[in-house]
MARZA-962522 format. One line per field, with one value per residue (C-alpha): y, x, z; residue in three letters; residue number from 0. Coordinates in pm, whole numbers. Layout:
! residues N
north <- (Y|...)
east <- (X|...)
up <- (Z|...)
r <- (ALA|...)
k <- (NUM|...)
! end
This chain:
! residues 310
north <- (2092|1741|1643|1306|1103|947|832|567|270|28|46|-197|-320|-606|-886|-1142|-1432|-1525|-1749|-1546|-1208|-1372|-1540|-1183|-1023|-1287|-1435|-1128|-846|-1025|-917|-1157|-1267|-1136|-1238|-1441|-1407|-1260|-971|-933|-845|-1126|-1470|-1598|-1378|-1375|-1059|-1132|-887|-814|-660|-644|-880|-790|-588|-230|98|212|-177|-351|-420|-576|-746|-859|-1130|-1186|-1473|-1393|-983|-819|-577|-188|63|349|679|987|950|702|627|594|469|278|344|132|211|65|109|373|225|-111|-61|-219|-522|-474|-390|-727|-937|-789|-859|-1243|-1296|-1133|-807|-592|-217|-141|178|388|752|1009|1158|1442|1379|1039|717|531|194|135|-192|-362|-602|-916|-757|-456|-241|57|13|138|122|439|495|610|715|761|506|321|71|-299|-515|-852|-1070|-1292|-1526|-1444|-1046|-884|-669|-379|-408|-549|-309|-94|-23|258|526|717|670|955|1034|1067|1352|1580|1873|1899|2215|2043|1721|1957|2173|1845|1697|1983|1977|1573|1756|1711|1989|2082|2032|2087|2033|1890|1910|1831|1654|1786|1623|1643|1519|1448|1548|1318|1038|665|643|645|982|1117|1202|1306|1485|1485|1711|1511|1740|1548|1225|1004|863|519|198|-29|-360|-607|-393|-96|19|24|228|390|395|617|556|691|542|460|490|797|969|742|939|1278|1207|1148|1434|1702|1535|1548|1889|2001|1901|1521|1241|929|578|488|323|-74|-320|-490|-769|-641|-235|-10|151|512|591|860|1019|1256|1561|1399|1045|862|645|729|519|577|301|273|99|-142|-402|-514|-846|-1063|-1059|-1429|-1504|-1585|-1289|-1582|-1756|-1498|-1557|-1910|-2007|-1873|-1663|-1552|-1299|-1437|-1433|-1651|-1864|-2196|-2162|-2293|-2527|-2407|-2132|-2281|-2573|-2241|-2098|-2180|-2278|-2036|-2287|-2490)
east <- (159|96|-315|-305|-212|-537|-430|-276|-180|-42|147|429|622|820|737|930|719|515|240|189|169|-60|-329|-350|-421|-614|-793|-792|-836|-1018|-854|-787|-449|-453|-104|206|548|872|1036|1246|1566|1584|1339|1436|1177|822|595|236|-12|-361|-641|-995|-1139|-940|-626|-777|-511|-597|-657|-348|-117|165|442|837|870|1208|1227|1307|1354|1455|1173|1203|1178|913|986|1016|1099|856|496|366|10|-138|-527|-764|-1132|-1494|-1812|-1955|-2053|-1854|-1556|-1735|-1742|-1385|-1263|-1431|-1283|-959|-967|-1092|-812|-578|-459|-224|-234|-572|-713|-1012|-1081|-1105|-927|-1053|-1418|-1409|-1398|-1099|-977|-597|-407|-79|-11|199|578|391|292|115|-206|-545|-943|-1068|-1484|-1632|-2007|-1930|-1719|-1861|-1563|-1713|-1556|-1415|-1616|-1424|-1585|-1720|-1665|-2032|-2057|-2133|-1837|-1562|-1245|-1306|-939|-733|-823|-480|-152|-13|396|597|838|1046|971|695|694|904|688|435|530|561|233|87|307|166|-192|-247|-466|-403|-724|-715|-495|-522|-267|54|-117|-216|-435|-418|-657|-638|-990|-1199|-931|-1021|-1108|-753|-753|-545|-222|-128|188|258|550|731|1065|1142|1107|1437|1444|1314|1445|1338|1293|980|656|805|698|934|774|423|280|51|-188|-166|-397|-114|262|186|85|380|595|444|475|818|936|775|919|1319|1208|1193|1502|1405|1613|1381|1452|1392|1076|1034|852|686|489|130|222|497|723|937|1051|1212|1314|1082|1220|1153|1305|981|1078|761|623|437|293|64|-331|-217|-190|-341|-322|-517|-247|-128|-445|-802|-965|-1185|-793|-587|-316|-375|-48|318|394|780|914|1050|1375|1300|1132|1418|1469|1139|1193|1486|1270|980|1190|1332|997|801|430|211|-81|44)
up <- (-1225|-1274|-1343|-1412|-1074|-949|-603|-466|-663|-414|-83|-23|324|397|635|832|774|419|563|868|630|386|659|839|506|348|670|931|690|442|137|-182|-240|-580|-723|-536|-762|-641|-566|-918|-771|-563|-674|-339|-187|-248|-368|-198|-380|-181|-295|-444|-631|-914|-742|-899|-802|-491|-306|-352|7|-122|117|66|302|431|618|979|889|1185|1301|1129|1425|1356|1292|1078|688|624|594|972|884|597|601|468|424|568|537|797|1124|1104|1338|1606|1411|1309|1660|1823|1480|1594|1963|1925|1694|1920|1671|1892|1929|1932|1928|1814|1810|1501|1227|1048|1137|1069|1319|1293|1428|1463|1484|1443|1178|1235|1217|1400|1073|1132|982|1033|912|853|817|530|380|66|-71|-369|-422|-432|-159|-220|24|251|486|817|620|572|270|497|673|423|334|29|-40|80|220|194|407|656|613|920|842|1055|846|606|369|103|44|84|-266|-385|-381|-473|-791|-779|-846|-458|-287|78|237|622|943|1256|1509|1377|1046|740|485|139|-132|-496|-692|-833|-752|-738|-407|-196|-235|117|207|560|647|1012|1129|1396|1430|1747|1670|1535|1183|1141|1035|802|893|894|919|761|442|175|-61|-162|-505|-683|-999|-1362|-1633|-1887|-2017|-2199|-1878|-1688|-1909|-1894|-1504|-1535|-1722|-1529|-1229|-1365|-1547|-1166|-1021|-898|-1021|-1170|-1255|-1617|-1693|-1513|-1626|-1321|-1547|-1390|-1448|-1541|-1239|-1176|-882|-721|-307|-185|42|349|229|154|-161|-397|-664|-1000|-1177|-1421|-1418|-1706|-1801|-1459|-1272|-1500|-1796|-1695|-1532|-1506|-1305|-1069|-1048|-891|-680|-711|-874|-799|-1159|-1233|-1478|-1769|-1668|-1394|-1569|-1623|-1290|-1161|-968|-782|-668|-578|-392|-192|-90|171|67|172|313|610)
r <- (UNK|UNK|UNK|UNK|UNK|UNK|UNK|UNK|UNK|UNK|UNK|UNK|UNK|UNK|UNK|UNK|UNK|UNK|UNK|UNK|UNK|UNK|UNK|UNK|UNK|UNK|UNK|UNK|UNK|UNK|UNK|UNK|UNK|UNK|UNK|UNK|UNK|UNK|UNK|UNK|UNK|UNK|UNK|UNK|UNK|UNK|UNK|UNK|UNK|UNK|UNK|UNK|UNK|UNK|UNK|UNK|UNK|UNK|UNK|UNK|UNK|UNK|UNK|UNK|UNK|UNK|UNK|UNK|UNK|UNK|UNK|UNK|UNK|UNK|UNK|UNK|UNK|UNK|UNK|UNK|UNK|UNK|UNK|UNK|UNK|UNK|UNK|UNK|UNK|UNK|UNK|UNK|UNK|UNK|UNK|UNK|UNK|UNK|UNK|UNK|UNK|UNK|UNK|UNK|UNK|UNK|UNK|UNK|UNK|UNK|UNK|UNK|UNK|UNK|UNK|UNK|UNK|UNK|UNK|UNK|UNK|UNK|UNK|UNK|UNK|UNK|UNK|UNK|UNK|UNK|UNK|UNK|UNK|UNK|UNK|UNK|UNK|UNK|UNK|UNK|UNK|UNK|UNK|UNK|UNK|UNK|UNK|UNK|UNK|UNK|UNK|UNK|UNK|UNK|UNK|UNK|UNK|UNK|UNK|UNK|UNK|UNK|UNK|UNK|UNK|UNK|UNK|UNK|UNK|UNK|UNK|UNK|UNK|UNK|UNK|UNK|UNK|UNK|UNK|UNK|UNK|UNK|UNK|UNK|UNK|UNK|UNK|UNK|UNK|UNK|UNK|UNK|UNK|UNK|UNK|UNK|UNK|UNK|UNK|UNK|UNK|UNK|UNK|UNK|UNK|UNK|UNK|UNK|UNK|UNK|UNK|UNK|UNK|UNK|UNK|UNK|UNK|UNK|UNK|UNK|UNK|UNK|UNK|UNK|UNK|UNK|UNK|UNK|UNK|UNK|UNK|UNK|UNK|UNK|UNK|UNK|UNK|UNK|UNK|UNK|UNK|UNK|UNK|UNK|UNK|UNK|UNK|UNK|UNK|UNK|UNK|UNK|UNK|UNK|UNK|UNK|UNK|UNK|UNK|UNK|UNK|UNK|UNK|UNK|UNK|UNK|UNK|UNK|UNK|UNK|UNK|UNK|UNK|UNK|UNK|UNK|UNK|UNK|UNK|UNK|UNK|UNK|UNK|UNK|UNK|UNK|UNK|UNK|UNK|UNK|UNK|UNK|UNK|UNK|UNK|UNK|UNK|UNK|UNK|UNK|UNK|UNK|UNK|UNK|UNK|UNK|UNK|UNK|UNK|UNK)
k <- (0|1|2|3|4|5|6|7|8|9|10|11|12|13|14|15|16|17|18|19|20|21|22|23|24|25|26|27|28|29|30|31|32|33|34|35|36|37|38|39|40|41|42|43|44|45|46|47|48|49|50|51|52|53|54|55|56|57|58|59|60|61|62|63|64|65|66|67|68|69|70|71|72|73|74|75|76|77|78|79|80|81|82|83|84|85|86|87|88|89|90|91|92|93|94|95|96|97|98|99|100|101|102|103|104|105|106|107|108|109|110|111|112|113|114|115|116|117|118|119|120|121|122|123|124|125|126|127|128|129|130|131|132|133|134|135|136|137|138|139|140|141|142|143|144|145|146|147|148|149|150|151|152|153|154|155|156|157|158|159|160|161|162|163|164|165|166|167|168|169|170|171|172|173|174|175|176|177|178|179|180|181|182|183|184|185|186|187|188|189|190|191|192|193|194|195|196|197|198|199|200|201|202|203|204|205|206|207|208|209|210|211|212|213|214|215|216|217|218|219|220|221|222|223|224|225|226|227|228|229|230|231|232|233|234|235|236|237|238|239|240|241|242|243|244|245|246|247|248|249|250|251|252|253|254|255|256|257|258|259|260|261|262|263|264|265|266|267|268|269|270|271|272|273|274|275|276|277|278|279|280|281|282|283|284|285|286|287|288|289|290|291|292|293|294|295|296|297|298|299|300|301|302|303|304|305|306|307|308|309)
! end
């Protein structure tokens, strides 16, 4: 079994508009924009980073904005619900934020014990704020955001799977403990994680697979400390059967991936080096950074982007 996962590291979806995406997340949600590059496989496309005041595992949103991305259509196979959590007692103050700025898809009941607020983000991402006592995470403070009210990071992020006992043997391989059920979801928890500890798998045998498209989520990412355990990671997961890209350098941390069971594509990636390699921790996000590779090709890239303030 694998002990050294600590939770989530990031979550990532794409988006159909890059000022729209980064006002919601920046302005609506509060969170600092905590890195704007672009998506290495194609510089034509930004990667938007969100986070915590210094993008720590377990806080960072990040978004592929394709301009004018047709919509992804929900379903199975994917993660149905990114969950983000608050300070205990502050959905009311979340839920009337939401409803003068017009945030679709409201909707607030409970989860395992806890009160949650749901909403729709701009391309109609799943998304959700999920109450918590306990969590110890310092905010970053955006205005018209009160301390005791600000998102903390994640919470976790539930799957949408039409069967699932396999992803279940696999997180608990991941060091994932099943922890309870309710209904057609069961949660799982990582021990002494950093703080986006959950994973719910809801069985939805019924429903029809999804497709991705703006507001879908194109991959989830979970958090080792280093390359050493990146590698350790790596080679219990091929030593059971599951087929693993090579080690990627990402510039801000180190990336595997691999296809769960259920077709979720999972992430590992590691803590370091961290978002404050190329700069100034009170200057994130400020300036558009490229790989290396991109580097000569400045300003043909950013003459190809849209700026991100109006």
């Amino acid at each position: 079994m694998i002990r050294d996962i600590k939770g989530l590291h990031h979550v990532t979806s794409m988006a159909s508009d890059a000022r729209q995406n980064n006002r919601f997340f920046t302005e609506t949600l509060g969170l600092r924009r905590v890195k704007q590059t672009v998506n290495f496989d194609d510089p034509s496309v930004y990667h938007l980073y969100y986070g915590d005041e210094s993008g720590s595992a377990g806080t960072v949103m990040t978004y592929f904005p394709f301009q004018n991305m047709m919509l992804g259509r929900p379903g199975v196979g994917e993660v149905g619900e990114t969950q983000f959590s608050v300070p205990k007692d502050s959905l009311k103050f979340w839920q009337d934020r939401f409803i003068a700025q017009g945030v679709d898809g409201l909707v607030m009941d409970t989860v395992f014990g806890a009160s949650r607020l749901r909403f729709k983000g701009p391309d109609g991402d799943s998304l959700a704020l999920i109450e918590s006592a306990d969590d110890a995470r310092g905010p970053w403070l955006a205005q018209g955001i009160p301390s005791d009210a600000a998102i903390r990071g994640f919470a976790g992020a539930r799957l949408s799977l039409h069967d699932t006992a396999a992803t279940e043997e696999l997180l608990g391989f991941m060091g994932y403990q099943r922890a309870e059920k309710e209904g057609e979801v069961t949660r799982f928890i990582i021990p002494n994680g950093n703080g986006a500890d959950t994973i719910d798998l809801a069985a939805l045998p019924k429903t029809p697979f999804a497709r991705q498209g703006a507001g879908s989520v194109h991959h989830v990412a979970f958090a080792v400390d280093d390359r050493e355990k990146q590698l350790e990671v790596r080679k219990a997961l091929m030593d059971t059967g599951y087929q693993v890209t090579p080690i990627i350098d990402r510039d801000y941390f180190w990336a595997i991936y691999f296809r769960t069971p259920g077709g979720v594509l999972f992430e590992v990636a590691t803590n370091e080096p961290g978002f404050n390699r190329d700069e100034d921790t009170a200057h994130l996000g400020e300036t558009l950074k490229l790989p290396s590779r991109y580097e000569n090709f400045r300003d043909q890239i950013e003459a190809n982007l849209v700026p991100l303030a109006a």
